[in-house]
C-alpha positions as CSV (number, residue, x, y, z in Angstrom):
1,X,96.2,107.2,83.0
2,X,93.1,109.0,84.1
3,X,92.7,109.8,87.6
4,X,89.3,111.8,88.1
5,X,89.3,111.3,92.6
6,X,93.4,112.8,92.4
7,X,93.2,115.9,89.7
8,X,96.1,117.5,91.6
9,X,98.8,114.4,90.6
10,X,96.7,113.8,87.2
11,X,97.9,117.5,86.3
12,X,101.6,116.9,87.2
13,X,101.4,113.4,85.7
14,X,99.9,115.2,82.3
15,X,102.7,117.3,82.1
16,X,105.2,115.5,82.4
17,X,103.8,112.8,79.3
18,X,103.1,115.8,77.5
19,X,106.2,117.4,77.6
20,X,108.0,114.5,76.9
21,X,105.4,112.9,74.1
22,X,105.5,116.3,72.2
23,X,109.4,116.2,71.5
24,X,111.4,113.8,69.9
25,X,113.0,111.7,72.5
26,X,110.2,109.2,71.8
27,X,110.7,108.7,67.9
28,X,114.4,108.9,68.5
29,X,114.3,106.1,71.2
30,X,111.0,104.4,71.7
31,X,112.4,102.2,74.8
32,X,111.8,105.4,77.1
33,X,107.8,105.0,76.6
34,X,108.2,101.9,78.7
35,X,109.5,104.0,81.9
36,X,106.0,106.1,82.3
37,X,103.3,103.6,83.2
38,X,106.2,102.3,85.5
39,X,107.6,105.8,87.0
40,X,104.1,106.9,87.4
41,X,103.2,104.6,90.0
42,X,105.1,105.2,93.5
43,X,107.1,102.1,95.1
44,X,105.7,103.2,98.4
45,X,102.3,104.7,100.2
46,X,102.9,104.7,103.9
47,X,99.5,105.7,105.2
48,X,98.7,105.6,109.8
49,X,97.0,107.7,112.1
50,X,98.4,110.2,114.3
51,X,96.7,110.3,117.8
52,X,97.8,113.2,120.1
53,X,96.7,115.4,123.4
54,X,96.1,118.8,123.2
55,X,96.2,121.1,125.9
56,X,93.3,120.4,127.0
57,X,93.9,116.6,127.5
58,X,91.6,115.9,124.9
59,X,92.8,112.6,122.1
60,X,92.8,114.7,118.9
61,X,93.2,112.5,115.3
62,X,94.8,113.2,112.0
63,X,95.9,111.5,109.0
64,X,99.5,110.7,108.2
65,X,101.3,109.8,105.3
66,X,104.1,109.2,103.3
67,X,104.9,108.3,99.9
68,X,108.1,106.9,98.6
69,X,108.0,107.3,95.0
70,X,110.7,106.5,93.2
71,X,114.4,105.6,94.9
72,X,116.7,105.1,91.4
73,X,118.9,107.9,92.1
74,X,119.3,107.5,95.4
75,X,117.5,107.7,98.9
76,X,113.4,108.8,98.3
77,X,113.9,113.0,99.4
78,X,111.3,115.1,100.1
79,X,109.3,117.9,102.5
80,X,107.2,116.8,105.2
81,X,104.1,119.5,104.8
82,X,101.4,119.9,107.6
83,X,98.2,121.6,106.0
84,X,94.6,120.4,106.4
85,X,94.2,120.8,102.4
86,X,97.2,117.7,102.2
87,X,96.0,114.3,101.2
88,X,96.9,111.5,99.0
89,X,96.3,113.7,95.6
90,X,98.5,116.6,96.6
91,X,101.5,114.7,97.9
92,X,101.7,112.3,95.0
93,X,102.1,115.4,92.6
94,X,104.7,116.4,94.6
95,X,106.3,113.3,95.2
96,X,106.0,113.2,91.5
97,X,107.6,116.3,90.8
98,X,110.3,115.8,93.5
99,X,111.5,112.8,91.3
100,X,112.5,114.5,88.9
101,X,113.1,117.9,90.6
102,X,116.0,116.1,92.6
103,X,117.3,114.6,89.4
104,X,117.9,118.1,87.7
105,X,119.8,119.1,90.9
106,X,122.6,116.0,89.6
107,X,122.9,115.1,93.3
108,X,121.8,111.2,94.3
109,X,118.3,111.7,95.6
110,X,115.4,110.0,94.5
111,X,112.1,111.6,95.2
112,X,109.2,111.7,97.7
113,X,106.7,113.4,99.8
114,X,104.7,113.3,103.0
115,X,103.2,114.8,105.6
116,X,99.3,115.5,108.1
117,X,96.1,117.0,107.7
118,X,97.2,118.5,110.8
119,X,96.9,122.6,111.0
120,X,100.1,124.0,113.0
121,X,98.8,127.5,112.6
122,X,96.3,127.8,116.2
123,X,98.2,125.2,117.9
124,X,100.4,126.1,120.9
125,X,104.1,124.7,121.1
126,X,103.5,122.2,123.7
127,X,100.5,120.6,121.1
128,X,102.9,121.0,118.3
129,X,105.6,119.0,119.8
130,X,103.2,116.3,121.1
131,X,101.9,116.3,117.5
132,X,105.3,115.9,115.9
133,X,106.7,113.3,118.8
134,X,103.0,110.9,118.0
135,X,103.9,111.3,113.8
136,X,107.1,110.4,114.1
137,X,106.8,107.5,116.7
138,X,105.0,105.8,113.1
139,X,107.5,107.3,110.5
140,X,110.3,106.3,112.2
141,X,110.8,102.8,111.1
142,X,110.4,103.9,108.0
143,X,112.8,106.4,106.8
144,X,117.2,106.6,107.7
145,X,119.9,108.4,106.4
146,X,119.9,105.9,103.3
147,X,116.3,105.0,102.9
148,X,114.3,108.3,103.1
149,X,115.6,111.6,104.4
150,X,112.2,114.3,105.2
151,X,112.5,117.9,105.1
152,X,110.3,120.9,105.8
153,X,107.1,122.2,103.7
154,X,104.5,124.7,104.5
155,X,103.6,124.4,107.8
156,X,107.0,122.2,109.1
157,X,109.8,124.5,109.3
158,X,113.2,124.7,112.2
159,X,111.0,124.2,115.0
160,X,108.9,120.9,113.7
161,X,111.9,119.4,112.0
162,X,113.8,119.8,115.3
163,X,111.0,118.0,117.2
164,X,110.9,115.3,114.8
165,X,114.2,115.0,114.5
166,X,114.7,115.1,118.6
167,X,111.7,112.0,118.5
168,X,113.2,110.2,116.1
169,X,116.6,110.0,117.6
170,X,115.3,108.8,120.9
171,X,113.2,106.5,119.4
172,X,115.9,105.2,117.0
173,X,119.4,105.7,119.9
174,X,120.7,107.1,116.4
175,X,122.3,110.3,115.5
176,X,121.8,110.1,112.1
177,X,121.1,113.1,109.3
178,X,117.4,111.8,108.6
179,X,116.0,115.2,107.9
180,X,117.3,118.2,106.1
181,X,116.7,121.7,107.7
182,X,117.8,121.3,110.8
183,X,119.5,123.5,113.3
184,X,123.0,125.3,112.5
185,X,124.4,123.8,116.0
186,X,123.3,120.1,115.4
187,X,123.8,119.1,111.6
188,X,122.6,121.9,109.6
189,X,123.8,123.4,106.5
190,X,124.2,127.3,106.2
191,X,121.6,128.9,103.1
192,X,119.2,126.4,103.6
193,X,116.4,128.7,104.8
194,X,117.3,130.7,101.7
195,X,117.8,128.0,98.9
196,X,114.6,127.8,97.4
197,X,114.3,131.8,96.9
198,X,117.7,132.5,96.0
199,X,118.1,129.5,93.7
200,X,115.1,130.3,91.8
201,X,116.7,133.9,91.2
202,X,120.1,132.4,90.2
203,X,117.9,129.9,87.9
204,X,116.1,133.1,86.4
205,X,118.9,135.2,86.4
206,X,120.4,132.9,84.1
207,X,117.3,132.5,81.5
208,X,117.9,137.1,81.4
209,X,121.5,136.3,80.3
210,X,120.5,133.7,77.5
211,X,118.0,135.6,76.2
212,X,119.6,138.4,76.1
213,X,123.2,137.1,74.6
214,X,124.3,138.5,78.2
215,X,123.3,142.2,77.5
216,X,120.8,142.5,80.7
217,X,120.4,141.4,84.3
218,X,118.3,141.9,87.0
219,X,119.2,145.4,87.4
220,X,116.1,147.6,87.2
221,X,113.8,145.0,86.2
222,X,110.6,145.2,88.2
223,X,109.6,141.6,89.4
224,X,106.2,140.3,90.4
225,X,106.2,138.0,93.6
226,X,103.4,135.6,94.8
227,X,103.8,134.7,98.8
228,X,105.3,136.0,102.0
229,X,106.7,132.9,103.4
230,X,110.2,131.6,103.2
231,X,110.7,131.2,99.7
232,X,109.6,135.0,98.8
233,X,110.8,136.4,101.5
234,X,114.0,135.0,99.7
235,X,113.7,135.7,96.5
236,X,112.5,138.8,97.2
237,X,115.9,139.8,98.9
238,X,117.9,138.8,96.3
239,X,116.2,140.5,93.9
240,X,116.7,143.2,95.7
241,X,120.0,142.6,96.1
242,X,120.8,142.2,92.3
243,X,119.3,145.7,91.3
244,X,115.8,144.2,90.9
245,X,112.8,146.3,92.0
246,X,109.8,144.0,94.0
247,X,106.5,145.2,93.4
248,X,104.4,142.5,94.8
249,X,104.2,140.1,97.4
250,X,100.9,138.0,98.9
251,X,99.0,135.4,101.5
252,X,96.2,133.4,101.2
253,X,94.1,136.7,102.4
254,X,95.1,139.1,99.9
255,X,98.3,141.4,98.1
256,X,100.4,143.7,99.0
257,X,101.4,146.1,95.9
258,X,104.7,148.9,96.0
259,X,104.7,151.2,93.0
260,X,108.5,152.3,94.1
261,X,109.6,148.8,95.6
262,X,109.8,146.6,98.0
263,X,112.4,147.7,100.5
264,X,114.8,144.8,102.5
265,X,113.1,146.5,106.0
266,X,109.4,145.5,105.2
267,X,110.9,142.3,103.6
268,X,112.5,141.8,107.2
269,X,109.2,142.6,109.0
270,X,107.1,140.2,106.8
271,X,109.4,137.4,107.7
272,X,108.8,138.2,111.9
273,X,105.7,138.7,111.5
274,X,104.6,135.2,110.0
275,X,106.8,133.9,112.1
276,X,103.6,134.4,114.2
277,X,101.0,133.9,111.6
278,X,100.0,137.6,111.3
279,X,98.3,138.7,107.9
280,X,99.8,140.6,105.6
281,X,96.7,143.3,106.2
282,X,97.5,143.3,109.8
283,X,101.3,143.4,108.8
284,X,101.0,146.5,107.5
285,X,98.6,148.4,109.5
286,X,100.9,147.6,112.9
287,X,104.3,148.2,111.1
288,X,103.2,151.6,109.8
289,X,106.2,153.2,110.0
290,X,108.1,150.6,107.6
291,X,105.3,150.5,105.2
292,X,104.3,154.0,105.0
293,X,106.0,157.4,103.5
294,X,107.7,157.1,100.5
295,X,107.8,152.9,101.4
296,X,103.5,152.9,101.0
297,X,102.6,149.8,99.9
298,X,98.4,149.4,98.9
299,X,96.8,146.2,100.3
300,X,94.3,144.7,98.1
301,X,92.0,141.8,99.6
302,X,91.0,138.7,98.1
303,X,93.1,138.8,95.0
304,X,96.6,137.7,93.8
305,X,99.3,140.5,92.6
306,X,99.4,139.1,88.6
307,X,96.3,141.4,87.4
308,X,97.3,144.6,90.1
309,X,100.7,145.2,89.3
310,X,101.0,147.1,85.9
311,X,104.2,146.7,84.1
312,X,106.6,144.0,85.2
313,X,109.5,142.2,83.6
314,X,109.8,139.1,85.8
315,X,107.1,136.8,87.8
316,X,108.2,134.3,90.3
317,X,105.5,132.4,91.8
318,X,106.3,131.5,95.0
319,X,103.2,130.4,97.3
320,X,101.4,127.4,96.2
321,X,100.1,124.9,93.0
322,X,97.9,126.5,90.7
323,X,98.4,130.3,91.5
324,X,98.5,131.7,88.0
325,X,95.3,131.2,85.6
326,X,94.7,131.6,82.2
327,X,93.4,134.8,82.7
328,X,95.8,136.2,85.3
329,X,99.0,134.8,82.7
330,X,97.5,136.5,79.9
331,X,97.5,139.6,82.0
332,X,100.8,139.2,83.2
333,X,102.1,138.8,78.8
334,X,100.4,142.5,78.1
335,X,101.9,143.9,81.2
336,X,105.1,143.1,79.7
337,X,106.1,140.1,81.4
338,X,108.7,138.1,79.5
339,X,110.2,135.7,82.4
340,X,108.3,133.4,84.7
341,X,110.1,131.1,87.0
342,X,108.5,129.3,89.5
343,X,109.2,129.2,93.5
344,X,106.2,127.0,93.9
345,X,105.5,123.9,93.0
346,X,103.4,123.7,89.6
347,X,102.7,126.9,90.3
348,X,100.3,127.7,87.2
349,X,97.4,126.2,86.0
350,X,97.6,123.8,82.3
351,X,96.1,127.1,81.0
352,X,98.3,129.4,82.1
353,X,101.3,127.3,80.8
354,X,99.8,127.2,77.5
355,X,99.2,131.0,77.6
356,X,103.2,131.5,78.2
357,X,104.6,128.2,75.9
358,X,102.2,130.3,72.8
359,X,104.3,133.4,73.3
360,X,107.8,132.2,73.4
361,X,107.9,133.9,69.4
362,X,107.3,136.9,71.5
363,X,110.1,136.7,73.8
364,X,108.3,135.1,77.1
365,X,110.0,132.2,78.9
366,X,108.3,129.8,81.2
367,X,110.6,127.6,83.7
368,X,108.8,124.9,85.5
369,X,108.9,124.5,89.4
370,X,110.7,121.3,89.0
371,X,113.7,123.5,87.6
372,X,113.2,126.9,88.8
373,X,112.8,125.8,92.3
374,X,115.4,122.8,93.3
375,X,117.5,124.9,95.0
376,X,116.0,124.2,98.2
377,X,116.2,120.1,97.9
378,X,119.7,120.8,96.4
379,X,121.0,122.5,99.7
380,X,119.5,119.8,101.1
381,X,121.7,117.7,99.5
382,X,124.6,119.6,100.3
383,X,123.2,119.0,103.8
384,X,123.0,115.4,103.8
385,X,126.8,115.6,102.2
386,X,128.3,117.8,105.4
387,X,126.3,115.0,107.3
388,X,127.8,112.2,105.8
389,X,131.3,113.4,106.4
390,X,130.9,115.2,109.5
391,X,131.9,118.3,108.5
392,X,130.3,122.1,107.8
393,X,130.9,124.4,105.2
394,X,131.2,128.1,105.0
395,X,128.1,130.1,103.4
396,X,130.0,131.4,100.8
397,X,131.0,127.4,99.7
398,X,127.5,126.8,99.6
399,X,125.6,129.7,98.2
400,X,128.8,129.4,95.5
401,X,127.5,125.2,95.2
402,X,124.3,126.3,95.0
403,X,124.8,128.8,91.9
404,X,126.6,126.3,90.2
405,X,123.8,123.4,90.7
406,X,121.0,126.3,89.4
407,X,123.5,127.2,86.6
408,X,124.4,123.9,85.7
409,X,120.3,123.0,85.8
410,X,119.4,125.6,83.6
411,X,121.9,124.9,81.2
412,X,121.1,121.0,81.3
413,X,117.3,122.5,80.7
414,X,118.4,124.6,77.4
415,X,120.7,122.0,75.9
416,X,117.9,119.6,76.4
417,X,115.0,121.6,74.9
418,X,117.0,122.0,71.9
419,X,118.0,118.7,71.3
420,X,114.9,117.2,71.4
421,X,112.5,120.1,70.2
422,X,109.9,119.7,68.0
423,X,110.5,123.3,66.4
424,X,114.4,123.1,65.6
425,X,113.7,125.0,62.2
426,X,112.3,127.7,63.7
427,X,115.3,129.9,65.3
428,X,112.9,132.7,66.5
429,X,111.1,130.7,69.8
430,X,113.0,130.5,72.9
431,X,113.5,126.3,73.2
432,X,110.7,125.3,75.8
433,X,112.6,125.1,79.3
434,X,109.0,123.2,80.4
435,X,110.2,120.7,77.5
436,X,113.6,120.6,78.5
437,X,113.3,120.7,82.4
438,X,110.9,117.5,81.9
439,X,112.8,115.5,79.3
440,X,116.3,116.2,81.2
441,X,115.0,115.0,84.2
442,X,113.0,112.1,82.8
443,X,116.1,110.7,80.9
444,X,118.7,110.4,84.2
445,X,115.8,108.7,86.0
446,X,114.7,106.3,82.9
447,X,118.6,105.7,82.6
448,X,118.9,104.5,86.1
449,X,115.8,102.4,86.1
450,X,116.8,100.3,82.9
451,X,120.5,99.9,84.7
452,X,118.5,98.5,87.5
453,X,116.1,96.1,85.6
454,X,113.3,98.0,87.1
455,X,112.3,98.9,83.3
456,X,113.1,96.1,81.1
């Protein structure tokens, strides 16, 4: 399959065929080459317009979309992201990923992804909800409790999914769990805000233990974060909380670096701060207190932390696709770096992947965003179980779920990577999680499809 006008899904769609063309699964049992021309292709595009007012009374237009991609294991699941960088491209690597994603969780989701062209960032609450009452007045038919259940993404968090949510249950006269990340008085679940960031900790947490035959944790291991938003604000704390020491975190505008670590304080300001879409830059210079003294962080413009932060144990990329080059990942391997897990979703580049898979001899570990990072759509899950049965469970049952879905996912990952590997005389490589995470998920989808007679 080339796809030249939607390089964003080609890249996920490459990895995945990759992945699972360089192990054995497909000389063991050839049937599974018939699922990827078929899997590859989405059951659904839902494309319309979105027409709103602003506050000026002025029609404003955007594009709308969603795309159900693939519903074997259960009903499509996926975020709901409102960016002017999303189109068709970007949501179908995502929706592609999500397939797969949600199958490593071992809930029943299947996988999918939507979302606007529409910028949230200097709109003002009023235009926001008019926005979100207009997109979901087309979206509504569309999705339900067992059809398609939305979430949040960058750019739709509590407030949009409670407007959404709000226009879709007038619309609808229908109480029903449709989206995931709602509020913790009308159908939440406690540790979603969290899940992401602290799954992709547990996951990576896990990966120090392996490799290690349990001899280290996170304790004193200094740790490289990309982002500032929900998922490293997350992962941030419980690094933090395990021992770890944050040196890093970022926006689109530039880094922050801490030689002594990032302390839960600044962590706590970051997070009210983007609450109003404040810089990092102008985070720090009007927090000066928490960022100064013995806390001084140095703000470097225009750049990502990978090349500014010296020696590090641990990255976790946690703001976007493709935020880790070549370059920056071979950086990252002489500073020391020996586990990468992403927050993000494909968060580094074909070249940067190669850079990490070439030094697993050496002791690095690479673990894909469709495994490192399905802790959030696994509390969503979780959510759409309480849901479904009325009921709400304490934090500590589902941070305790959600440790055992990561752990469980890892595991599934290692198991799989060794059973299939293309290396399994040579004991000195860590098995490729990128392998594993890919051909673990691939499988339980194939499986279901054949069951079906969707694949044949």
């Amino acid at each position: 399959m080339v796809l030249p006008h939607e390089p964003e899904f080609q890249q996920a769609y490459d990895e995945l065929v990759t992945a699972v063309s360089d192990s054995t699964l497909f000389t063991e049992q050839p049937k599974y080459k018939k699922v990827i021309p078929v899997v590859s292709v989405p059951e659904r595009i839902i494309q319309f317009r979105v027409t709103w007012e602003n506050d000026k009374g002025e029609i404003q237009v955007n594009n709308g979309y969603r795309v159900q991609f693939n519903s074997a294991l259960g009903p499509y699941k996926g975020g709901l992201r409102f960016h002017p960088s999303v189109n068709l491209s970007i949501l179908k690597f995502l929706g592609f990923e999500q397939i797969f994603k949600n199958a490593l969780t071992g809930l029943s989701m299947g996988g999918g992804k939507g979302g606007s062209d529409f910028n949230p960032k200097d709109k003002s609450d009023a235009e926001i909800r008019r926005f979100c009452v207009s997109f979901m007045r087309q979206l509504a038919r569309y999705i339900g409790p067992d059809t398609d259940v939305p979430a949040g993404d960058i750019g739709v968090g509590g407030r949009e999914v409670g407007f959404l949510f709000g226009a879709y249950k007038q619309m609808q006269n229908n109480w029903a769990g449709v989206l995931t990340g709602k509020g913790l008085s009308w159908g939440g679940s406690l540790i979603r805000p969290e899940a992401t960031g602290f799954g992709c900790v547990y996951y990576t947490a896990k990966m120090i233990e392996k490799a290690t035959n349990g001899k280290e944790s996170f304790k004193d291991k200094r740790v490289a974060i990309s982002g500032s938003g929900n998922v490293a604000q997350y992962a941030a704390l419980k690094v933090i909380e395990l021992g770890g020491v944050v040196v890093s975190l970022s926006d689109s505008k530039g880094s922050i670096i801490s030689k002594n670590g990032i302390t839960v304080d600044q962590v706590n300001a970051i997070a009210a701060a983007k609450l109003k879409f404040k810089s990092l830059e102008e985070i720090v210079q009007t927090e000066a207190k928490v960022f100064g003294g013995d806390n001084a962080v140095e703000y470097i413009a225009g750049v990502r932390p990978w090349t500014k932060v010296g020696q590090v144990d641990v990255a976790l990329p946690s703001a976007t696709q493709n935020e880790v080059s070549g370059d920056e990942a071979k950086a990252l391997v002489e500073a020391g770096c020996k586990y990468i897990a992403e927050g993000s979703n494909m968060g580094s580049t074909k070249e940067a992947i190669e850079v990490f898979e070439a030094n697993r001899g050496n002791g690095v570990w690479y673990a894909p965003g469709k495994a490192a990072n399905c802790g959030g759509v696994a509390v969503s899950g979780l959510e759409m179980a309480q849901n479904s049965q009325r009921v709400k469970w304490t934090l500590e049952e589902v941070d305790e779920k959600l440790k055992d879905i990561m752990e469980t996912c890892f595991e599934n990952c290692y198991q799989t990577a060794k059973k299939y590997s293309t290396e399994k005389g040579n004991d000195t490589a860590l098995p490729s999680l990128l392998k594993g995470a890919n051909i673990a998920g691939f499988i339980k989808v194939a499986d279901a499809m054949f069951d079906q007679g969707e694949v044949f």
